[in-house]
N, C-alpha and C positions, 0 to 999 in steps of 0.2 A: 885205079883210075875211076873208076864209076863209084867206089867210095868217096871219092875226092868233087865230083857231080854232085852226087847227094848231098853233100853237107854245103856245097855252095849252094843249090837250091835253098835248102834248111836257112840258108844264112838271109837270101833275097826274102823269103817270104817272112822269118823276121823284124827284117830290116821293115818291111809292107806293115805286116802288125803294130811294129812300135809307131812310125809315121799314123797308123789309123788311129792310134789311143791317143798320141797327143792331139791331133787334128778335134777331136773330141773332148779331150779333157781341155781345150784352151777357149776361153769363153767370148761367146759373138763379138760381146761387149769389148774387145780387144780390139776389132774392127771398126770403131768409133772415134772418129777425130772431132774434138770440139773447137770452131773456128769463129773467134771475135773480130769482129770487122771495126777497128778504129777505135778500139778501146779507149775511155777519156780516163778512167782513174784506178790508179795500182789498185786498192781495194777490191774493186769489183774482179780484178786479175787473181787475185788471192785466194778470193771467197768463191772463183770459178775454178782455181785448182781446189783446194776443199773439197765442192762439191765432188770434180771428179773423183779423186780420191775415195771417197763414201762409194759412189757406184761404183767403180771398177772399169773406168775411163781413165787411160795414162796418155792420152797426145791432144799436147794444147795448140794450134796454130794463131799467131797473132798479124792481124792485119795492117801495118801503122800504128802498131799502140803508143800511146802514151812513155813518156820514160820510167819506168820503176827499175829495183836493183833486186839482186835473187833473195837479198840477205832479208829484205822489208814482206815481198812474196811469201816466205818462207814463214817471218813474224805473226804471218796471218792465216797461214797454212801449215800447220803443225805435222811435224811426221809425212813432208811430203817434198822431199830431196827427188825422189827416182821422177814425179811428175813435173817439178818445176828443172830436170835435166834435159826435158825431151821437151820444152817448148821451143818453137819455130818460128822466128819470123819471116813475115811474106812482104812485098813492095805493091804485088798487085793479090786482088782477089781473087784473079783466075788464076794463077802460079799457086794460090793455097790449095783450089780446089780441083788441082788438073787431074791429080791421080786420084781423083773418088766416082765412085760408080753409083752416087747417088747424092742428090743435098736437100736435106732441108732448111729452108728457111722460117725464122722463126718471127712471127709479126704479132705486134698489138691491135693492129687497125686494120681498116678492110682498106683498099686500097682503088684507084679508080679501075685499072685492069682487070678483067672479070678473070680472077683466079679462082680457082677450087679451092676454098678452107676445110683443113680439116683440122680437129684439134690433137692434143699432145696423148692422149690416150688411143685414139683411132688410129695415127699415126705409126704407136710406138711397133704393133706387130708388121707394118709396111717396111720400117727401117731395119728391122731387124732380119729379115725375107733377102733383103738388096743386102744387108751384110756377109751373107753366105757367099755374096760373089766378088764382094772386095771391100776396100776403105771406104766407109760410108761419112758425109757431116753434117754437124748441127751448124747451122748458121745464126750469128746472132750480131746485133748490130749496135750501135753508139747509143750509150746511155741517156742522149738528150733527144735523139732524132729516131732512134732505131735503125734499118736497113734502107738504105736510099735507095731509089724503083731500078735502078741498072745493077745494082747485088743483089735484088730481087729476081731481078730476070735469070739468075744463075740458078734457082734454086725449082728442084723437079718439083718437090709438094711444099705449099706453105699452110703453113703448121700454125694457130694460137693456143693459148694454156689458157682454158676456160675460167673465167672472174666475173664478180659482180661488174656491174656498168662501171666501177670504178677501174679501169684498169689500167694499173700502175706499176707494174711490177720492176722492181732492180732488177738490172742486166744479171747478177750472180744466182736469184732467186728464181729465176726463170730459166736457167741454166741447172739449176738442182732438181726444179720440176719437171722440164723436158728427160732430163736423165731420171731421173727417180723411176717415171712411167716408162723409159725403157730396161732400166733394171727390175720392172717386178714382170715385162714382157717376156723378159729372156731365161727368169728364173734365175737371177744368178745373184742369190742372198746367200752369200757365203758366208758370212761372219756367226764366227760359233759364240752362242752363250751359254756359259758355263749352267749348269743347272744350282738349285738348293745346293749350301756346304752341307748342310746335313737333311739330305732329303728322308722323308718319312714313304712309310709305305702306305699303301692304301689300307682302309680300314673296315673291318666287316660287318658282318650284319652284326654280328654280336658285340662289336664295340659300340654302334647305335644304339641295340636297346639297354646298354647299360647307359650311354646317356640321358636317352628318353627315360629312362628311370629316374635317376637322379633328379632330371629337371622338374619332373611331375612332382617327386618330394619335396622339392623347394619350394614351387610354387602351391603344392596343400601347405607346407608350413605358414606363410606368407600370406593366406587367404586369397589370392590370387581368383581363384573357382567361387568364389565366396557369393558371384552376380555375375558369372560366364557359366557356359555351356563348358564342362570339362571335358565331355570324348572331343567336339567340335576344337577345343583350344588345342588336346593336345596331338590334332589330326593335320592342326596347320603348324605345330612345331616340326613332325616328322616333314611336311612337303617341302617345308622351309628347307631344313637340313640336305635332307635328301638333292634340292637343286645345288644347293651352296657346296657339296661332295667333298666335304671334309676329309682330310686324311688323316690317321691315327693319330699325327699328335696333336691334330689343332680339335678333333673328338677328347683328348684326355684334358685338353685345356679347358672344353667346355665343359666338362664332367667334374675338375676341380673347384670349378665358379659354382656350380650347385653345393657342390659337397662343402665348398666354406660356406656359403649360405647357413645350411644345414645345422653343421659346429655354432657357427655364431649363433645361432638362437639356440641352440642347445648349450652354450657358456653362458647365455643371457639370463636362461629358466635358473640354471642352475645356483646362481650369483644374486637371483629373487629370492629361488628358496633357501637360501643361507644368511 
């Protein structure tokens, strides 16, 4: 019997562990619903799943959008089946945004209401903060008009993505920046790049100064020194290198370019004196 305790203990606090690593291993960013208000043109629909997609944003809410078809979404957003399965249409903007515990709206213009601006960078650690305690949205509004002042009103911080006086930005492009600067707040650049196929190793001090050897002989052959200061020349070949941190193979690369140097003028002499 008390063996039979123990191991359902064992089993609850388990259970606790695996629940805490996922809770952890699943990224803020999962807690981000991106929601267009009236969208006028499948394109911009397309190129705002894209975007997500890159960040690691998979719920798209749509507000009245425009008609588009999954097949055309899809044509524009490549490799993004699982994101264009989970979007949502809404009849109203409050039914979009009932279950989030935080919205931003996302404006180009100042508006007459004395709202608080902040922008898409200051913002992004705010939203992330209101993420931990549930569905958070981006809000973004009609390609011609933006966010009309009553969908405004819904939104706790309004938010711009900082631009020269020109500011113009497409609906989808302003949906990639908003999210970008919450994907480098959250740290959550997952995508591995593969390294060099054939990466070289570092290279040492003695594979330098057999460079620096080399180059020094090419350039005495070549006259080079002939009306420069040679320690001075070849003090800023080393600082050069030295910054540029060559690795062994791109040092034997360089050490080959001296060395035909070298040859060639030594097949040259030799094809004079013959």
């Amino acid at each position: 019997m008390e063996r039979s305790a123990s191991q359902a203990a064992h089993a609850a606090l388990f259970r606790v562990h695996t629940w805490y690593f996922i809770a952890v291993a699943e990224s803020i960013l999962s807690r981000v619903v991106v929601v267009l208000y009236e969208p006028q043109d499948p394109v911009n629909i397309g190129a705002t799943v894209r975007a997500m997609k890159n960040m690691g944003v998979s719920e798209l809410r749509l507000v009245r959008p425009c008609e588009y078809t999954e097949y055309k979404i899809a044509g524009i957003a490549h490799g993004t089946d699982d994101v264009i399965a989970r979007i949502r249409h809404f009849d109203t903007l409050d039914e979009a945004l009932a279950d989030c515990v935080k919205v931003a709206g996302f404006t180009a213009r100042r508006r007459a209401a004395k709202r608080v601006l902040t922008d898409a960078r200051a913002a992004a650690p705010e939203i992330q903060r209101a993420a931990a305690e549930g569905l958070v949205a981006l809000l973004f509004g009609r390609e011609d008009s933006g966010l009309p002042n009553d969908a405004m009103d819904r939104a706790h911080i309004v938010v711009t993505i900082s631009t020269t006086e020109h500011s113009s930005l497409n609906l989808a492009q302003a949906v990639l920046l908003a999210l970008y600067e919450l994907h480098l707040a959250a740290a959550d650049a997952t995508r591995y790049i593969a390294p060099p196929k054939r990466d070289a190793p570092a290279a040492l001090a003695a594979d330098y100064e057999l460079m620096f050897n080399d180059a020094e002989k090419a350039l005495e052959e070549v006259q080079f020194f002939k009306t420069r200061h040679h320690e001075r020349i070849m003090r800023s070949i080393r600082s050069l290198a030295f910054r540029a941190s060559p690795d062994k193979r791109e040092i034997a690369l360089m050490r080959a370019m001296s060395i035909e140097v070298l040859r060639t003028i030594d097949r040259i002499r030799r094809g004079l004196a013959s």
